[in-house]
C-alpha positions in Angstrom: 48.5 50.4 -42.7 48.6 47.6 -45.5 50.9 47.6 -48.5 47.7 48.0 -50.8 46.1 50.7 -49.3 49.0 52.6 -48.7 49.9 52.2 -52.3 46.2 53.5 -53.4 46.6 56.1 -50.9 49.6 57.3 -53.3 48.3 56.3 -56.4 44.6 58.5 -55.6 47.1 61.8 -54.7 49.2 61.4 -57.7 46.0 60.9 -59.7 44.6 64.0 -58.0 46.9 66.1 -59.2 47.5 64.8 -62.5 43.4 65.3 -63.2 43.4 68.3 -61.5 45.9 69.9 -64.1 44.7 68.3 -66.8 41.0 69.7 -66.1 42.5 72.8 -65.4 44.6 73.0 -68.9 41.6 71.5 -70.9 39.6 73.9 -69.6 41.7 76.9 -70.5 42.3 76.0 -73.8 38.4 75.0 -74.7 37.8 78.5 -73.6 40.3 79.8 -75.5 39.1 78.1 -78.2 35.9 79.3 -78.3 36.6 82.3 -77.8 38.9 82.1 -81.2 36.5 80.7 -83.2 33.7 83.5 -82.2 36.7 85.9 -83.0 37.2 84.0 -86.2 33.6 84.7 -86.8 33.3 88.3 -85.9 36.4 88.7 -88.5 34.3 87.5 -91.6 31.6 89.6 -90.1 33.7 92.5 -90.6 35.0 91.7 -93.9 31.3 90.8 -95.1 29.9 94.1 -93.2 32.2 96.4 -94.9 32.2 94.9 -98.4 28.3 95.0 -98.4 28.4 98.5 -97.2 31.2 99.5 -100.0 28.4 98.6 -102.4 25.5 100.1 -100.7 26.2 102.8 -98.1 22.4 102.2 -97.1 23.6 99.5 -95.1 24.6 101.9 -92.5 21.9 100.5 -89.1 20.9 96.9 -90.7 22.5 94.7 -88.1 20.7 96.2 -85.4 17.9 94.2 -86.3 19.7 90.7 -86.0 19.0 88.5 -83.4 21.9 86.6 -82.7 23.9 89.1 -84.0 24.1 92.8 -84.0 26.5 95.3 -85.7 26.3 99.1 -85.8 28.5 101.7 -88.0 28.8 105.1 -87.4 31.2 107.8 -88.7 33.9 109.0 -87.3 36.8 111.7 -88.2 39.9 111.1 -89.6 41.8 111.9 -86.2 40.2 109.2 -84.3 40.5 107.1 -87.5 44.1 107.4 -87.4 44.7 106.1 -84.1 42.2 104.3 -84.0 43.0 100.3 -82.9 41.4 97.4 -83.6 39.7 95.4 -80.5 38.3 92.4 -79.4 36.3 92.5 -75.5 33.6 90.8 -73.9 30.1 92.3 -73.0 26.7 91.7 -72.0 23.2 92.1 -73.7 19.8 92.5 -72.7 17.8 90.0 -74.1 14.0 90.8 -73.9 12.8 87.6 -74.9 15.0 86.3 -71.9 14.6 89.7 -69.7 18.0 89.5 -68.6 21.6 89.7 -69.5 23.3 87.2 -71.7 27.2 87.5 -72.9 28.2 88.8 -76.0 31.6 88.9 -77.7 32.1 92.2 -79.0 34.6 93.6 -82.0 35.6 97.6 -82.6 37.4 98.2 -85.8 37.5 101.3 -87.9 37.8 101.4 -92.2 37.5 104.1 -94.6 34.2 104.2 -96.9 33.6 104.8 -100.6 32.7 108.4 -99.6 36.4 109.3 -98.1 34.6 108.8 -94.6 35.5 107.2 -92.1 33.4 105.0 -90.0 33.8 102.6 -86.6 32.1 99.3 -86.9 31.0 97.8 -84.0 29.6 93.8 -84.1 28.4 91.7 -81.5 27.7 88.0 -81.3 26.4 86.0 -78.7 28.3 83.4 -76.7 28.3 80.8 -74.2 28.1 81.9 -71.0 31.1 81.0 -69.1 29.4 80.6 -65.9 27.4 78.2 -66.8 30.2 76.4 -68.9 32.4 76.6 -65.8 29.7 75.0 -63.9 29.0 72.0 -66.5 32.8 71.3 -66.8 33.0 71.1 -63.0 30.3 68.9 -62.5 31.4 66.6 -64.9 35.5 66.5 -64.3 34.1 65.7 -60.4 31.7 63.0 -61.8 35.1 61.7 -63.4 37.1 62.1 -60.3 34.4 59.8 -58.0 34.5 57.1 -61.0 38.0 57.0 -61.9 38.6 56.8 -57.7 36.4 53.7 -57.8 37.9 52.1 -60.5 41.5 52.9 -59.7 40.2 51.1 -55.8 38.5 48.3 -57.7 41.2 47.7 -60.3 44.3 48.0 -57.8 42.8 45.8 -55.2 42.4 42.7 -58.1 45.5 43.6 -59.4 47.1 44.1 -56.2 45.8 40.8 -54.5 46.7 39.2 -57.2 50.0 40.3 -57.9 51.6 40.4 -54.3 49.4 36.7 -53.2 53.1 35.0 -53.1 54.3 38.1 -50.6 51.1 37.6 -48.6 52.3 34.1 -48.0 55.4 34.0 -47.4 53.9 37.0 -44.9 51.7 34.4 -43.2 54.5 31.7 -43.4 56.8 34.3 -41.3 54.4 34.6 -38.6 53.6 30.9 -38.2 57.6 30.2 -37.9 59.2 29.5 -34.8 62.4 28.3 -34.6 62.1 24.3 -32.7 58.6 23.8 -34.4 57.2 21.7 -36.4 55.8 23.8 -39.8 55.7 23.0 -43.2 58.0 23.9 -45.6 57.7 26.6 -47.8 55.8 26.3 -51.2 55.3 29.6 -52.7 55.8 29.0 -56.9 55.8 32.8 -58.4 56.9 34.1 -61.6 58.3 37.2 -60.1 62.0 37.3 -59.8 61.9 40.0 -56.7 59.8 37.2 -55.1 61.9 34.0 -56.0 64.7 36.1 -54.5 63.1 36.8 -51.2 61.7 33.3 -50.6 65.1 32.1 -51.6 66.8 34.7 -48.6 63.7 34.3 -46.1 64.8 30.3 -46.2 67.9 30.5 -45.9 67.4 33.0 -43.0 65.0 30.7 -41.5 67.6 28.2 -41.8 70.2 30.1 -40.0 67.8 30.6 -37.0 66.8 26.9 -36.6 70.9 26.3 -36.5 71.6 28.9 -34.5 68.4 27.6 -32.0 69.6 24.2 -31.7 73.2 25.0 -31.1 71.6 27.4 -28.3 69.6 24.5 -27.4 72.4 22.0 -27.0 74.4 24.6 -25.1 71.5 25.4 -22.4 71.0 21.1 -21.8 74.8 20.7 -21.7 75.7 24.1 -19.4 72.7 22.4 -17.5 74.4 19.5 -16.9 78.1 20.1 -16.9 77.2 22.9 -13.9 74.5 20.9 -12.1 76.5 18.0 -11.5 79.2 19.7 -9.8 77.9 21.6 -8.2 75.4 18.4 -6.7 79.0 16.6 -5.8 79.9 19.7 -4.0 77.0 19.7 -1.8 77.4 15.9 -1.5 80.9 16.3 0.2 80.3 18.9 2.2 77.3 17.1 4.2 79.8 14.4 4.2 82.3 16.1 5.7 79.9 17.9 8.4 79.0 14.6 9.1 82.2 12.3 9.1 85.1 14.6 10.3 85.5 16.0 13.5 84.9 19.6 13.1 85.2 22.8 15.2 81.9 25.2 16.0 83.7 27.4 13.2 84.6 24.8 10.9 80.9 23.8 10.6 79.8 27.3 10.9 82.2 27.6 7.5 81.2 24.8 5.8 77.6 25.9 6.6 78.4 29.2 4.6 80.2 27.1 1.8 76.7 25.1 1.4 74.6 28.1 1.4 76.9 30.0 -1.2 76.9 26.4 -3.5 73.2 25.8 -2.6 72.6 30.0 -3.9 75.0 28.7 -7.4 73.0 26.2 -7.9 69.5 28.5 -7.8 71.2 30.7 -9.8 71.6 28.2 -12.4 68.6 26.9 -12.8 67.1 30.3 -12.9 69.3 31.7 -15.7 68.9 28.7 -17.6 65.6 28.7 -17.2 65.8 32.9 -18.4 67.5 31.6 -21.6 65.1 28.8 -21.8 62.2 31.6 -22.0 63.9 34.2 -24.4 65.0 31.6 -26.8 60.9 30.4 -27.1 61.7 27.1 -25.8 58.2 26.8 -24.4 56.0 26.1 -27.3 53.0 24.1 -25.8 49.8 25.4 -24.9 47.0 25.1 -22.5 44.3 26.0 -20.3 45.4 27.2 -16.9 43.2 27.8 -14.2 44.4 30.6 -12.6 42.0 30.1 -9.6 43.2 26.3 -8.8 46.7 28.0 -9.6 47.1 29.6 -7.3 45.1 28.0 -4.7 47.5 25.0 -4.7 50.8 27.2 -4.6 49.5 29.2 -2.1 48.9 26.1 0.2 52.6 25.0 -0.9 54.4 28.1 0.4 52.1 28.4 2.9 53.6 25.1 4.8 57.1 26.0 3.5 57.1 29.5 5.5 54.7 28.8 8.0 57.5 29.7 10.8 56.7 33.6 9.7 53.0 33.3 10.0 51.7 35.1 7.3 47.9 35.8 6.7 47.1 34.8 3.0 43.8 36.3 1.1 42.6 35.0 -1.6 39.5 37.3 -3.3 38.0 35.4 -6.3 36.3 38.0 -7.8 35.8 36.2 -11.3 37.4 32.7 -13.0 40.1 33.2 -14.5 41.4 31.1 -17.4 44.2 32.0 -19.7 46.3 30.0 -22.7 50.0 29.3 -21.9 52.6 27.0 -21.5 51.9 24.9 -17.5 55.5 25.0 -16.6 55.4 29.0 -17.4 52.6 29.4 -15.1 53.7 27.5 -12.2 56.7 29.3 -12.5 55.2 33.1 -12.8 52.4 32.0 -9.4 55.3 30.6 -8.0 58.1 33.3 -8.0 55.1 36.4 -7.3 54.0 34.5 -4.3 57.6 33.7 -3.1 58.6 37.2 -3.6 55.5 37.9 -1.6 56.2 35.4 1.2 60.0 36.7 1.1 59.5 40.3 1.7 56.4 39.7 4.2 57.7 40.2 7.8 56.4 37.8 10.0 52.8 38.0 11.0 52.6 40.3 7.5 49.4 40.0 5.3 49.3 38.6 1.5 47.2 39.7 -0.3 45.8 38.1 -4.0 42.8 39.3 -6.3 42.1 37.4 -9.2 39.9 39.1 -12.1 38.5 37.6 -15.3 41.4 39.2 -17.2 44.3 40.2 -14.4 46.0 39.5 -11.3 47.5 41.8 -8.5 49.5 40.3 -5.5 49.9 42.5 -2.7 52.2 42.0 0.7 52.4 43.9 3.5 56.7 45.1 4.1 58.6 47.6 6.7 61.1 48.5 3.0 60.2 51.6 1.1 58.4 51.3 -2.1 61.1 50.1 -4.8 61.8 51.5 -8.3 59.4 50.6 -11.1 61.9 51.1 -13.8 64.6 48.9 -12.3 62.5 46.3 -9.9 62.2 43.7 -13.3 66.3 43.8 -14.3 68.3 40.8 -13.5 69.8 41.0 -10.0 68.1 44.1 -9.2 67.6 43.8 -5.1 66.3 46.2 -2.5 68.4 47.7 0.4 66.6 45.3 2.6 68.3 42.4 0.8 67.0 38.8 1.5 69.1 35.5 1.7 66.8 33.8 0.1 66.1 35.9 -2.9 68.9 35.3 -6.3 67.4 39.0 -7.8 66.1 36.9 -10.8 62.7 35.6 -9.5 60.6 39.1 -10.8 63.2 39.1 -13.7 61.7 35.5 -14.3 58.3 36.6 -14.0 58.7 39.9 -16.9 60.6 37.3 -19.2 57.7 35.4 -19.4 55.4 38.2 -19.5 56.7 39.4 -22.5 57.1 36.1 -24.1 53.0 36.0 -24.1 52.6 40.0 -24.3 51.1 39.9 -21.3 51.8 43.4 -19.1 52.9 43.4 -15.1 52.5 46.9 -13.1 54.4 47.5 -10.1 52.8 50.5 -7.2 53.0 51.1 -3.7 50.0 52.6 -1.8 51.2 51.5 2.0 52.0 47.7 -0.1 54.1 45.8 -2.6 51.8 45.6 -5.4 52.1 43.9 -8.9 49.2 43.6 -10.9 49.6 41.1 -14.2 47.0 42.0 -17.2 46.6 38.9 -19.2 45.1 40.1 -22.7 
C-alpha cells in the first residue's frame, strides 16, 4: 500500500469519527433546543392563560378552539392542588385537516383562581416531528460525509504529491542504484529539512556501498589471481614430474591423485568466485538469450565431452523461448543443469529437456533416490551417491543466479531428477 493512500486511509477513519460525534452532539443539542424554546413558549402561555382568566373566569374552554395551539382548564380540589407538580411531556394530536397524528408538546400545571378554586391548566403546542427531523439531519450529515470524503481524497492527493515529490525521487533514485553502475547523481533541491536530511544519509549510504563494492571487487580479481596462478604452477610441475622423473606405478598413481585434488581446487575457485561475482551484482549487462539455440549448442558440447556414457538427449521445443539476462549467466545456468544432468545419468541413461515460452525443466534418468528439495541448492550439499566430478556448488551456482533475476527453480522426483526453471 502507498504512503498516500495509507495516510487517507487514516485520515477518512479519524474524520469518521470526528463527524460522527459531532453530528451526533449537534443533533442532541438542536433538539434540546427546540424543545426549550417550545417550553419557553408554553411558559408565557401559562402566564398569559392564567392572567387572562384572573380577569375573566369566562375564559375557562377558549383555547380549545386554537389551531396551533390548544389549552384546557378544569378545576380541581385543593388536595390534588397541593401536591400537585408541574410538568412538561410529549404527545400526539389528531389533526383532521391532516387525518392523522402529529406531535405536540404538552404542559400540566395547577394555580389558584380569583374564586379560591383551584384549577389544572393543560396547553399544547405543536412541534416538529422528530422523525422527520431525524431523517433530514441524516440525509444531510451523509450528504456531508460523501463530499467532505471527496475533497479530503482530492485535497490530500495535491497536497500529498506535491509535498512528498522530493521522497518519490529519491524513491525512484534508490531503485535505479546499483553499486558498479553508471547513474546520475542525485539532484533532489527541497525545502524540507526531514528531506535534506535523508538525501544527505541516502548519499552517504550510497557512498559506503560503492566503497565497500569496489574493495569487494578488487579482492574477487586479486584472490582470482593470487590462487589461480599457484595453483596453474602446481599442475605445471606435477605433469613435469610425471613426465621427467622416473617414477614407480604408485608414485604416479600419487601424483595422479595430487593433480586431481589441485585440478578439484582450482574448480572450486572459480566457482566460488564466480558465487561472489553473482551475489555482489557483478553482472550488470543485459540481453536477449535464446534459450532454444542455448541450449541446443551446450547440449552438442557435453554431448561430445561425455559421450563414453552414452546418454540419450531429448530436446522437446514446445514454444521459443527468449528471456533478458546477462550471456555469461546463461551459459553458466544451461551449462551447470545439463552437467548435473550428464553427471548423475548412468551410462546409457536418458536426458530429458522441455523448453516452454516462459520455463524450463531438465529431467535425467538416475539409480539414487530422490534428493532433498530444501537442501539440494546449499553450497556443497552432495548426494550419498557422490560424483568425482561434481564440487557441490554447480546447483548452488544455478539458485544464485536465479535469485539475482527473481527467477524461481523447482526440484521433484516422479521416477527422475527434475528441475523446472520459471523465468517471469
Amino acid at each position: 500500500m502507498k504512503l498516500i493512500h495509507y495516510t487517507i486511509r487514516k485520515l477518512s477513519v479519524v474524520m469518521i469519527i470526528i463527524l460522527t460525534a459531532w453530528a451526533a452532539l449537534f443533533s442532541f443539542n438542536i433538539f434540546e433546543e427546540v424543545w426549550d424554546e417550545t417550553d419557553d413558549s408554553l411558559e408565557n402561555f401559562k402566564i398569559l392563560i392564567i392572567r387572562q382568566f384572573m380577569q375573566d373566569t369566562t375564559t375557562l374552554n377558549l383555547g380549545d378552539k386554537d389551531l396551533m395551539s390548544q389549552y384546557h382548564i378544569r378545576e380541581i380540589t385543593e388536595k390534588e392542588a397541593i401536591h400537585y407538580k408541574e410538568r412538561y411531556f410529549d404527545s400526539t394530536r389528531f389533526y383532521e385537516t391532516e387525518l392523522e397524528f402529529d406531535p405536540i408538546r404538552v404542559l400540566k400545571t395547577a394555580f389558584r383562581g380569583p374564586n379560591s378554586k383551584f384549577y389544572e391548566l393543560t396547553i399544547q403546542m405543536s412541534t416538529l416531528e422528530k422523525d422527520d427531523m431525524i431523517r433530514a439531519m441524516l440525509t444531510w450529515v451523509i450528504i456531508l460525509y460523501f463530499v467532505l470524503f471527496i475533497c479530503l481524497i482530492t485535497i490530500s492527493n495535491i497536497v500529498f504529491r506535491k509535498s512528498w515529490k522530493p521522497f518519490y525521487k529519491l524513491m525512484n533514485w534508490l531503485n535505479l542504484f546499483t553499486p558498479g553502475s553508471q547513474i546520475a547523481p542525485l539532484d533532489n533541491p527541497t525545502r524540507v529539512n526531514e528531506f535534506k536530511q535523508l538525501n544527505t544519509a541516502i548519499q552517504q549510504m550510497a557512498q559506503r556501498s560503492e566503497d565497500m563494492y569496489a574493495q569487494q571487487k578488487q579482492f574477487i580479481e586479486n584472490a582470482s589471481h593470487e590462487l589461480q596462478t599457484p595453483l596453474a604452477i602446481c599442475q605445471n610441475k606435477l605433469e613435469l614430474l610425471a613426465e621427467n622423473t622416473p617414477c614407480t606405478e604408485e608414485q604416479l598413481q600419487e601424483i595422479g591423485q595430487i593433480h586431481d585434488t589441485i585440478r578439484r581446487a582450482v574448480l572450486l575457485n572459480k566457482s566460488l568466485l564466480l558465487l561472489s561475482r553473482i551475489e555482489n551484482g557483478q553482472f550488470h549487462d543485459k540481453q536477449n538469450i535464446n534459450m532454444n539455440s542455448l541450449i541446443q549448442e551446450i547440449t552438442e558440447d557435453f554431448s561430445e565431452i561425455y559421450e563414453y556414457k552414452n546418454i540419450q538427449i531429448n530436446i522437446e521445443e514446445h514454444d521459443t523461448c527468449d528471456v533478458q539476462m546477462n550471456e555469461i549467466l546463461a551459459n553458466v545456468l544451461i551449462s551447470n543443469l545439463i552437467k548435473n544432468a550428464m553427471i548423475h545419468s548412468p551410462n546409457n541413461g536418458e536426458i530429458n529437456i522441455s523448453i516452454q515460452k516462459h520455463d524450463l525443466v531438465f529431467s535425467n534418468t538416475s539409480n539414487e533416490p530422490p534428493l532433498d528439495p530444501q537442501r539440494i541448492f546449499r553450497r556443497f550439499y552432495q548426494s550419498d551417491y557422490k560424483k568425482s566430478e561434481s564440487t557441490g556448488l554447480g546447483l548452488a551456482i544455478v539458485n544464485s543466479i536465479i535469485h539475482f533475476y527473481h527467477f524461481q527453480i523447482k526440484y521433484y522426483h516422479n521416477g527422475k531428477h527434475n528441475f523446472q526453471i520459471f523465468l517471469q
